[in-house]
ZAMARGU-4260 file (C-alpha; in steps of 0.2 Angstrom, whole numbers, plus 5000, padded with zeros to 4 digits):
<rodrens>
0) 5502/5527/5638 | 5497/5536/5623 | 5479/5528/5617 | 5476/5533/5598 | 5467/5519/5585
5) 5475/5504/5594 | 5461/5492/5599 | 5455/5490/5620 | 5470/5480/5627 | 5482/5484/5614
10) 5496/5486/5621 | 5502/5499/5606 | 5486/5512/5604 | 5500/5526/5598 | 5516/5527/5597
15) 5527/5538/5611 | 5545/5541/5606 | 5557/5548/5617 | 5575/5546/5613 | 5589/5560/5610
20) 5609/5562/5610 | 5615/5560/5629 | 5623/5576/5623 | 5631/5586/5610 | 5647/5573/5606
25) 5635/5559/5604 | 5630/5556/5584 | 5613/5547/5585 | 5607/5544/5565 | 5589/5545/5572
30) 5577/5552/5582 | 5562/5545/5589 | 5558/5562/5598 | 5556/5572/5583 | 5549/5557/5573
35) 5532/5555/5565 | 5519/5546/5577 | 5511/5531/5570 | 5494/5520/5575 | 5497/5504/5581
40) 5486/5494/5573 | 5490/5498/5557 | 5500/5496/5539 | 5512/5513/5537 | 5510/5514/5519
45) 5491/5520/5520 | 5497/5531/5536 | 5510/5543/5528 | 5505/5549/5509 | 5526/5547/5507
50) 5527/5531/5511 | 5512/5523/5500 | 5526/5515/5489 | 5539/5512/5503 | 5545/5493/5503
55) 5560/5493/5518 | 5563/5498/5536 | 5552/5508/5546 | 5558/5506/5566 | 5546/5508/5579
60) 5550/5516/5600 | 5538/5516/5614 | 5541/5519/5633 | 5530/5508/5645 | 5529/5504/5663
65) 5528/5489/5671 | 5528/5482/5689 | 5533/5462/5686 | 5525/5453/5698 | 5535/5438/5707
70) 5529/5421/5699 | 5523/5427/5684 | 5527/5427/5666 | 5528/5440/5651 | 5524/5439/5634
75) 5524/5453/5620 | 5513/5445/5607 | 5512/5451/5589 | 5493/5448/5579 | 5506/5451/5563
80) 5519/5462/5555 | 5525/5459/5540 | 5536/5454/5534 | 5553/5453/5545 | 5551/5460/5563
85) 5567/5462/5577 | 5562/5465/5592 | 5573/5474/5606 | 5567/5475/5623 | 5577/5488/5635
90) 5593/5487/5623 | 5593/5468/5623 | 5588/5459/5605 | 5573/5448/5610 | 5568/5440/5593
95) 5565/5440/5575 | 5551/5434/5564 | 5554/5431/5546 | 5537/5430/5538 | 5523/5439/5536
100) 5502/5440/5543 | 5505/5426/5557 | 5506/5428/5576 | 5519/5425/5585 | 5524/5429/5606
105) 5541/5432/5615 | 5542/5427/5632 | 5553/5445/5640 | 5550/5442/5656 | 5570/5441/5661
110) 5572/5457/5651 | 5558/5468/5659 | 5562/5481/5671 | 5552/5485/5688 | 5546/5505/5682
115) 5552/5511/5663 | 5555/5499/5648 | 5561/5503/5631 | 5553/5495/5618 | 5559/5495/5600
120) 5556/5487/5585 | 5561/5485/5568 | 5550/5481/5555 | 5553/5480/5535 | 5541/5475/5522
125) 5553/5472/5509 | 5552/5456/5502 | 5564/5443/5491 | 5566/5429/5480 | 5568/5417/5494
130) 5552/5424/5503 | 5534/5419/5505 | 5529/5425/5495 | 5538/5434/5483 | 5544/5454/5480
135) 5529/5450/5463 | 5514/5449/5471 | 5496/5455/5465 | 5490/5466/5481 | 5495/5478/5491
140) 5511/5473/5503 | 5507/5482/5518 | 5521/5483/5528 | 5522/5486/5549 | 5515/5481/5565
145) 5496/5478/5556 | 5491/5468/5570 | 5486/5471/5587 | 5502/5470/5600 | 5499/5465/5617
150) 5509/5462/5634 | 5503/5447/5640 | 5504/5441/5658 | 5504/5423/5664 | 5506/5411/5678
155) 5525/5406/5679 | 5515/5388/5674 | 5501/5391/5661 | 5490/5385/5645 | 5497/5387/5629
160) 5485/5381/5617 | 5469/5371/5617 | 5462/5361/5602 | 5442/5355/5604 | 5434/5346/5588
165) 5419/5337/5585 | 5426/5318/5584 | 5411/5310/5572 | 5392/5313/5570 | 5387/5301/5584
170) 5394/5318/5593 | 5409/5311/5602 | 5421/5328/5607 | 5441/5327/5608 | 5451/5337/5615
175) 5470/5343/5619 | 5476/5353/5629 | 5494/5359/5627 | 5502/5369/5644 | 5521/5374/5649
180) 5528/5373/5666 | 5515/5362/5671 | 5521/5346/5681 | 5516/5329/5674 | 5500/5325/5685
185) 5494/5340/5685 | 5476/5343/5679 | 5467/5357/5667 | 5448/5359/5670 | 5438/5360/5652
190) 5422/5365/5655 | 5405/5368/5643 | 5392/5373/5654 | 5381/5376/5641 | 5382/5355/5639
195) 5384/5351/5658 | 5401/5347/5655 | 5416/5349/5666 | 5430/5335/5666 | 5450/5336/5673
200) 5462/5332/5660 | 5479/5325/5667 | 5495/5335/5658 | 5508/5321/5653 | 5528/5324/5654
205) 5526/5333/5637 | 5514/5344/5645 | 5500/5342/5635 | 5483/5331/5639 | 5469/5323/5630
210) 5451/5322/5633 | 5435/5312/5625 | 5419/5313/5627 | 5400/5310/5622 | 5392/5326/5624
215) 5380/5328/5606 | 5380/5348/5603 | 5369/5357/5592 | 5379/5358/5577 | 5387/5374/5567
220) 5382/5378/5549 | 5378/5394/5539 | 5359/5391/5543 | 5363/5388/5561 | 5381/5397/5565
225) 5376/5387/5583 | 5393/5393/5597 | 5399/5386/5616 | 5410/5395/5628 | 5422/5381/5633
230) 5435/5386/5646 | 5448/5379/5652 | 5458/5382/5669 | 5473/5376/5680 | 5475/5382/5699
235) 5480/5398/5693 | 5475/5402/5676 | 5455/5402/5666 | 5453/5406/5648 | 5439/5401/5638
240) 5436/5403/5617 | 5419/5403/5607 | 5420/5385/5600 | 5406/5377/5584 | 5405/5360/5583
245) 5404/5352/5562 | 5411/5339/5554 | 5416/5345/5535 | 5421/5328/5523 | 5421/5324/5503
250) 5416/5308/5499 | 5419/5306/5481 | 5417/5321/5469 | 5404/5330/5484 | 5406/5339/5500
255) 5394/5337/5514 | 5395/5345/5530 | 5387/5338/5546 | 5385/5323/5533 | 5373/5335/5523
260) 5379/5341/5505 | 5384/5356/5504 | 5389/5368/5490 | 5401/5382/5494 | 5392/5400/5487
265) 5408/5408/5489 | 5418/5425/5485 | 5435/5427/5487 | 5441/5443/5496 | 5458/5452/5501
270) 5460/5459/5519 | 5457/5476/5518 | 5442/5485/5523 | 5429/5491/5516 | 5429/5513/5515
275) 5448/5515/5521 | 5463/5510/5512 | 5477/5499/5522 | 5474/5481/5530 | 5461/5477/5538
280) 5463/5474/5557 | 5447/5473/5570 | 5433/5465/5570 | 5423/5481/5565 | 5431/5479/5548
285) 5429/5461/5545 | 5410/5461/5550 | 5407/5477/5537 | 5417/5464/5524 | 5411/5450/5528
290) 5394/5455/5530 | 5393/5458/5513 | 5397/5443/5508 | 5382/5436/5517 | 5371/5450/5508
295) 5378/5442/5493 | 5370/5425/5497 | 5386/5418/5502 | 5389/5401/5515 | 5407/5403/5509
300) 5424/5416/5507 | 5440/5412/5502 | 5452/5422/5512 | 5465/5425/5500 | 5481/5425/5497
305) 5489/5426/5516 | 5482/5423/5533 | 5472/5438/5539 | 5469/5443/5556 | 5463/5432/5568
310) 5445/5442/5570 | 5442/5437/5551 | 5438/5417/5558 | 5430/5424/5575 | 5419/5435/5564
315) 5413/5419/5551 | 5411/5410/5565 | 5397/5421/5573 | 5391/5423/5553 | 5390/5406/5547
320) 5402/5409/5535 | 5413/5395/5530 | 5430/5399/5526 | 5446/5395/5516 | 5462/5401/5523
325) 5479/5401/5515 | 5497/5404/5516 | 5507/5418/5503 | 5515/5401/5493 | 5512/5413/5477
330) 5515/5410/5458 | 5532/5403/5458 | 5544/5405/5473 | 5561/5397/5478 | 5554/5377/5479
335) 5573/5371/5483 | 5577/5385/5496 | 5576/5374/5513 | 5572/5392/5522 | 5559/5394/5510
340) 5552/5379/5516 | 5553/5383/5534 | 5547/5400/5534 | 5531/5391/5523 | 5529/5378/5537
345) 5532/5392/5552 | 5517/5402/5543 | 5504/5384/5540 | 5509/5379/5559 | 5507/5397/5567
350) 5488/5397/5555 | 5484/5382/5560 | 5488/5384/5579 | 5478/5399/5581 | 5463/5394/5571
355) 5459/5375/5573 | 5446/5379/5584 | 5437/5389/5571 | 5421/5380/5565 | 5421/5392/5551
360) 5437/5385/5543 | 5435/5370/5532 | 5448/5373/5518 | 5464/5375/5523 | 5473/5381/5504
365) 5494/5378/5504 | 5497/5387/5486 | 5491/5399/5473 | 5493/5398/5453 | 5509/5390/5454
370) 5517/5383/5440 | 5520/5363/5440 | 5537/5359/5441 | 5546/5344/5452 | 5553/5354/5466
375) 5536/5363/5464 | 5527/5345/5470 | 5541/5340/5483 | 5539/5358/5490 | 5519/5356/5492
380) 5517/5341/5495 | 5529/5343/5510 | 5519/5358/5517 | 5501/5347/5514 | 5510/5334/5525
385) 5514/5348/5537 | 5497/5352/5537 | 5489/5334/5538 | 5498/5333/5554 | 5492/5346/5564
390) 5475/5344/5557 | 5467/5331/5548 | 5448/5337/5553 | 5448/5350/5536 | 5449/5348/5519
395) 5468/5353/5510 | 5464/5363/5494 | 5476/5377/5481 | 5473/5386/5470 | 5478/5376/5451
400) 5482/5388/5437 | 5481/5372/5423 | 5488/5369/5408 | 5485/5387/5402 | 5494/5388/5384
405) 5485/5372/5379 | 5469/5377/5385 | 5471/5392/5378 | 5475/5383/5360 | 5461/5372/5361
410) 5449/5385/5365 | 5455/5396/5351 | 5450/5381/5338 | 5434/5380/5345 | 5431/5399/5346
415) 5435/5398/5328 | 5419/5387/5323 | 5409/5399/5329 | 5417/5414/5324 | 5417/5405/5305
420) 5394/5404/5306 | 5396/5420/5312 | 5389/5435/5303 | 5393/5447/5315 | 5414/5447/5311
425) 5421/5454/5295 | 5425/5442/5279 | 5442/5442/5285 | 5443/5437/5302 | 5428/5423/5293
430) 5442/5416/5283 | 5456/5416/5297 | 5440/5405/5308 | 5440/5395/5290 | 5456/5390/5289
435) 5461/5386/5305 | 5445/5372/5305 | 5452/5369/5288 | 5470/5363/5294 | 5461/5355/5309
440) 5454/5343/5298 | 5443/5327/5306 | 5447/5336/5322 | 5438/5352/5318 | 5424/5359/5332
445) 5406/5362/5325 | 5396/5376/5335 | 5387/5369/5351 | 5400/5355/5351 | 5404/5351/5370
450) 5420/5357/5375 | 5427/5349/5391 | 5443/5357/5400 | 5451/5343/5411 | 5462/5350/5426
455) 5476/5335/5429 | 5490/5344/5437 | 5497/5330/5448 | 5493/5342/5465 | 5477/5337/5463
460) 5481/5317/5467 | 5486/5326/5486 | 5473/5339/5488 | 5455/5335/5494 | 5449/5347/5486
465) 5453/5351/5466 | 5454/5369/5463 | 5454/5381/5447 | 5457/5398/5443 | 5450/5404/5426
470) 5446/5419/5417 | 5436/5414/5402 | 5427/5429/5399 | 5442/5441/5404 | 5459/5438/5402
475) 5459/5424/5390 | 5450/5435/5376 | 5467/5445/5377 | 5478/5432/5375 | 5468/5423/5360
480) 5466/5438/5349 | 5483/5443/5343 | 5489/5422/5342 | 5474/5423/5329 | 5475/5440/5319
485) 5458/5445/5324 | 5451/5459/5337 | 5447/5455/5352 | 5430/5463/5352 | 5427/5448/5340
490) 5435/5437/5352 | 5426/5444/5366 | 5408/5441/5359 | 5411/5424/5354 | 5418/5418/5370
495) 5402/5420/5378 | 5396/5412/5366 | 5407/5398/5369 | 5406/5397/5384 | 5387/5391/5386
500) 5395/5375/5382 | 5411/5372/5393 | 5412/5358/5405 | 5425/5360/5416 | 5431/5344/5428
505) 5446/5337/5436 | 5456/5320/5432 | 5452/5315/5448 | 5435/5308/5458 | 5437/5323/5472
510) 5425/5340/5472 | 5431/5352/5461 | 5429/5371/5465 | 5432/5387/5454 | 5443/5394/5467
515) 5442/5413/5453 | 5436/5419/5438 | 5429/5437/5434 | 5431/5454/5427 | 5437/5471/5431
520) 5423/5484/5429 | 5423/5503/5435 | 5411/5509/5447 | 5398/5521/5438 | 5404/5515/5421
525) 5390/5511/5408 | 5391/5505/5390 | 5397/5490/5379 | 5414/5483/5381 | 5428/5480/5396
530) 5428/5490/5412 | 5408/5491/5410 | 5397/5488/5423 | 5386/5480/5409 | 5403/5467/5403
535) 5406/5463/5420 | 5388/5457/5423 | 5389/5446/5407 | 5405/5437/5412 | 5396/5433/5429
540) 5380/5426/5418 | 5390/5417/5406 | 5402/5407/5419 | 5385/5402/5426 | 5381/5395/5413
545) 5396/5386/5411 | 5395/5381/5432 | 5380/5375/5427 | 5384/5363/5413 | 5398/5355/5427
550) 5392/5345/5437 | 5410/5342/5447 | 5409/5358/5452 | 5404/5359/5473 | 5408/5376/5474
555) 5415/5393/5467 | 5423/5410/5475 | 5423/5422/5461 | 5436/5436/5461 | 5433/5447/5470
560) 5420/5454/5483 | 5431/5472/5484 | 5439/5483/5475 | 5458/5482/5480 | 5474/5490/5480
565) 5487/5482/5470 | 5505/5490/5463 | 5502/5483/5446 | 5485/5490/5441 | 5490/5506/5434
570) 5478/5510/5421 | 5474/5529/5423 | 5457/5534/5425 | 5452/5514/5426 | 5465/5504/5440
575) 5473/5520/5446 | 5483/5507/5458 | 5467/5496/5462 | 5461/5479/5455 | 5444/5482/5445
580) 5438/5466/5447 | 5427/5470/5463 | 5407/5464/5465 | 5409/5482/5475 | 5421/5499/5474
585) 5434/5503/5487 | 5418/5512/5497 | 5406/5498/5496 | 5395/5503/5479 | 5387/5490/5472
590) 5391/5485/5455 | 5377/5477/5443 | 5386/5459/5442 | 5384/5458/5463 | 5368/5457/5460
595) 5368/5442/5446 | 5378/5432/5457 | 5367/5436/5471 | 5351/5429/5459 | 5360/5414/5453
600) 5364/5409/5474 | 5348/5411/5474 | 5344/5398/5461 | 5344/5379/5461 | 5363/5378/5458
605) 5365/5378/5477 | 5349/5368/5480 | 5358/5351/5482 | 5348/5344/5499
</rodrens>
């Protein structure tokens, strides 16, 4: 076995083709022989300079060897490819996967061979209009085998999963445990023997079994990221997982966790490392990531817009950092596509499944900016049910865009009171202010006059959590400015302003969280004016400001902690394939606005106790 970037276990640390014509009458359209080799983990657009733009089919080949042992079962399980995988084992089509960043295993024990096996794999990246999400998306789509694979050997009867939750406060545990091939009667051992605990847990006919008991652990939070090694074991099987105990709830328009409240000091992220372009994949990468967060001053990152790898939960257990995870459901997809649907609900399940014993996940986030319309609600609110069913223990949250053109309308009249006692714009853009407060009447704006934006998409009545994308101080400036006839330096300047006096809340008596809001600066750039260091900073201290003035608002995750790669940022010399909007660079520079984020978590905002 060739060992390359792959990490210890992996089962692909390399890539070892070896396949040629039998001879000279056989016309084979490929050769793995004389092919490039390729790291496994890994994306292969950041692999191969030719392939940075590729979105379609990129096969994989490996020899390995194997002895099957009698009374044993194999599995080749995948961390995550994206987006559809076949899988060929020895000639014989094994599986495929349709959607992206989740895990998934095959059971090819039938199809294994004592000595040489041929493993081969198809993997594209392409995606469509019935996919999740979308060929439009705002970050990179790295395509391939991302994720570790691994060939897994088991006990003909074995464990499959195991969920352990902290029950209430009184610090009752539950637990299930879910086996296959195991007879009803049968019994798995779960044992803590950091609590003294050890009990036999009977498997029922549909091979799972449940436990209960009293057993008052130290609880997980950020202060106190507290962790047990539970294992569990049958007669021929033991595995164990690093398990936190917490109980996360809103009660009203507050969150508390361990029936403390709590604010989320968050930042969003995407999963790609810091220092190297590509997904991230180890838990090196997420601990350099994510341990920035927790220099920010953050107890919170939302891990946006997919599932990333499962060392990302594992690595804000050990952190105290709680976390938001989320499925690709992105702007608008096919809401009346029944596969749609499925492949949503396969990637919530698969998520769920392989994190639900992750204290670090409170937030589980079903939908990004996604535009309301009735197949949009029937879509969502079938997946939050999806969700509600495997897991009620975490709070269900999306990403809400609003109602942005009448936002943007009502903002624009009350940018125009201000712009109109301004001496700082010309006579003429004075005189458009003017007369727009003119034709507004009794319902004109005065400066300083509170101006509250109201969320009421109807998600929110399902969600637990009300959650809102804005861009005040970025993109809205842009938007304004030519539906007025004035610049939008003007525009610019007065929104922050403006903004001093937002309130921004939700029609609904649930916590509301600023899920983004931010603006693109370039590493090193000084000066007045967008893609400024010194701009960027001012959008962090005016939205503050406005956090500040919201007393709804239990939590935030501006956008974003790094610079990332995304297809349609392509200002030269500015985006150059990158979105700007990082508190750091692609290398981990800090940028001025990290700081002024990091001062106000500091501040009595997030003093709520």
């Amino acid at each position: 076995m060739t060992h390359g970037r792959g990490a210890p276990g992996g089962f692909f640390g390399g890539w070892a083709p070896d396949r040629v014509p039998v001879d000279e009458w056989q016309v084979l359209e490929y050769n793995y022989a004389g092919s490039r080799k390729i790291s496994v983990p890994g994306d292969f657009n950041t692999q191969f300079e030719d392939l940075l733009f590729y979105r379609d089919g990129v096969w994989y080949q490996r020899w390995f060897d194997v002895e099957p042992k009698p009374g044993k079962r194999y599995h080749l399980w995948f961390g995550g490819s994206n987006y559809t995988t076949s899988v060929y084992l020895n000639g014989t089509p094994m599986a495929k996967q349709v959607g992206g960043y989740v895990p998934y295993s095959i059971d090819v024990t039938d199809a294994l061979k004592s000595g040489g096996n041929d493993l081969v794999i198809s993997v594209n990246n392409r995606l469509e209009k019935h996919s999740v999400p979308t060929p439009r998306t705002d970050w990179w789509p790295y395509g391939g085998l991302i994720r570790d694979v691994m060939l897994i050997e088991t006990p003909s009867a074995h464990l499959v999963n195991a969920k352990v939750e902290l029950a209430d406060l009184s610090g009752r545990v539950e637990g299930v445990v879910a086996t296959q091939g195991l007879r009803a009667g049968d019994t798995v051992t779960v044992s803590i023997a950091e609590l003294d605990f050890s009990t036999e847990v009977t498997v029922g006919s549909d091979g799972q079994g449940q436990w209960t008991a009293m057993l008052k652990p130290e609880l997980w939070s950020p202060e106190n990221p507290k962790l047990y090694d539970v294992e569990f074991a049958t007669a021929d099987e033991q595995l164990s997982d690093r398990i936190g105990f917490r109980l996360i709830e809103a009660r009203g328009t507050e969150i508390f966790l361990n029936g403390k409240r709590i604010r989320f000091k968050g930042i969003s992220t995407h999963e790609e490392p810091i220092g190297r372009d590509g997904a991230a994949y180890s838990k090196a990468d997420f601990e350099a990531l994510f341990g920035e967060a927790k220099a920010l001053g953050a107890n919170f990152v939302r891990a946006a817009h997919y599932p990333y790898a499962r060392h990302a939960a594992q690595v804000a257990d050990e952190l105290g950092l709680m976390l938001w995870e989320e499925v690709p459901i992105y702007w608008n997809i096919a809401w009346e596509n029944p596969e749609t649907l499925e492949i949503a609900k396969d990637q919530i399940t698969r998520l769920v499944t392989r994190d639900w014993n992750r204290a670090s996940v409170v937030i589980w986030s079903v939908a990004n900016e996604t535009p309301y319309s009735e197949p949009r609600m029937a879509f969502l609110e079938a997946l939050i049910n999806e969700v509600r069913s495997l897991d009620d223990t975490r709070l269900v949250s999306a990403a809400l865009l609003g109602d942005v053109s009448r936002e943007l309308k009502d903002a624009a009249l009350y940018l125009a009171a201000y712009g109109a006692a301004s001496d700082e714009v010309s006579k003429h853009e004075r005189d458009i202010f003017k007369a727009m407060l003119d034709k507004a009447g009794d319902h004109a704006p005065a400066v300083g006059s509170g101006f509250e934006l109201v969320i009421d998409d109807p998600l929110g009545e399902l969600l637990d959590v009300v959650s809102y994308n804005e861009y005040f101080g970025w993109y809205y400036a842009r938007f304004i400015a030519p539906q007025l006839g004035v610049s939008e330096k003007t525009v610019r300047k007065l929104m922050f302003k403006f903004m001093e006096h937002v309130v921004l809340s939700a029609a609904f008596d649930k916590p509301m969280h600023i899920s983004e809001f931010g603006a693109g600066a370039k590493s090193g750039k000084r000066g007045e004016g967008p893609w400024t260091e010194e701009y960027q900073a001012e959008v962090y201290r005016a939205q503050s400001r406005m956090i500040m003035n919201s007393p709804q608002i239990q939590g935030m995750t501006p956008w974003i902690l790094k610079d990332f790669r995304a297809m349609l940022r392509t200002l030269p010399g500015i985006q150059d394939y990158r979105n700007r909007k990082g508190l750091i660079d692609e290398n981990g520079q800090r940028k001025q606005a990290f700081y002024v984020l990091r001062d106000f978590y500091e501040g009595s905002w997030a003093n709520v106790e």
